[in-house]
N, C-alpha and C positions, 0 to 999 in steps of 0.2 A: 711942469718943468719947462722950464726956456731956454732957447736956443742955445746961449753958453753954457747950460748943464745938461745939455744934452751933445754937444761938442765934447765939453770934460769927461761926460761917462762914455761917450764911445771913445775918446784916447786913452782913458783909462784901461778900458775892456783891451782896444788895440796892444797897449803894452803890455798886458798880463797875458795874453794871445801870444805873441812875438817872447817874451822872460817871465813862464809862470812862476821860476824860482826867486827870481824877485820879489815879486807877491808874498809868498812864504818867508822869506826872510826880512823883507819891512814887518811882517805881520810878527815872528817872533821878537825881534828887535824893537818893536812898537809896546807889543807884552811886559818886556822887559824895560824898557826905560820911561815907559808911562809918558809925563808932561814934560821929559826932555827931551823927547824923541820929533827933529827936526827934516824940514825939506834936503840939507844937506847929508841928513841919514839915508833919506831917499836916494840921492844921487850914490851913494855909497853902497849900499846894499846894492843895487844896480850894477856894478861894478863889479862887484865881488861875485855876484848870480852871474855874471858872464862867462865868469873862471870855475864855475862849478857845474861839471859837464854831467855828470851821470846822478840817479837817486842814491849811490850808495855814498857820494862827495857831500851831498845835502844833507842825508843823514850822520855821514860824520860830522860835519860845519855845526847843528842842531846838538850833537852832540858836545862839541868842544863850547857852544855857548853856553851849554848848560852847566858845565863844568867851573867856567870862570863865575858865572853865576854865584854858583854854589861858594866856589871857594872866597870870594868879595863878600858873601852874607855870613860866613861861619870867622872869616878873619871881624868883622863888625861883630857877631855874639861874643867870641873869644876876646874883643877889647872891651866891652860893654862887663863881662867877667870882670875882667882886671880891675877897671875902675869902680866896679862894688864892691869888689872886695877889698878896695885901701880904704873905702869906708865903713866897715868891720862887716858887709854882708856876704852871706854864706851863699853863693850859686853854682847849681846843677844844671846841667844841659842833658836833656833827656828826649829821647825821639818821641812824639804825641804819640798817648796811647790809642787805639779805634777807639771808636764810638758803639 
């Protein structure tokens, strides 16, 4: 490791030390948008981790991401329905059985 990456890992550390929930919330918002997830996300999450003062704010915040999640992916099934079925196919949405 040299000298600039070892700089970048101890300002990393320092900032996750100083806004753990930072961390936590790049690290969901990273989960979630994959290869669109940007330095500007960064500064944002940062931002938003400032105004989130207690665990039970974070796990509401976690919770409302999940939610919008959820509901972005089931409006995508429900239109992916629609346009199978103008082309005469039959679809069910059924929650995965276990394994």
């Amino acid at each position: 490791m040299d000298d600039k990456e070892k700089r970048e890992a101890k300002e990393r550390f320092v900032n996750y030390m100083t806004n753990p929930r930072a961390f936590t919330l790049k690290r969901w918002l990273y989960e979630l948008l994959k290869e669109k997830y940007s330095e500007q996300h960064d500064k944002t999450a940062e931002r938003i981790a400032a105004s989130v003062h207690t665990n039970q704010d974070m796990e509401d915040f976690g919770k409302l991401l999940t939610e919008v999640f959820e509901v972005g992916y089931r409006k995508a099934v429900d239109d992916y329905k629609v346009q199978a079925e103008k082309h005469g196919l039959k679809v069910h949405i059924v929650p995965q059985q276990p394994s």
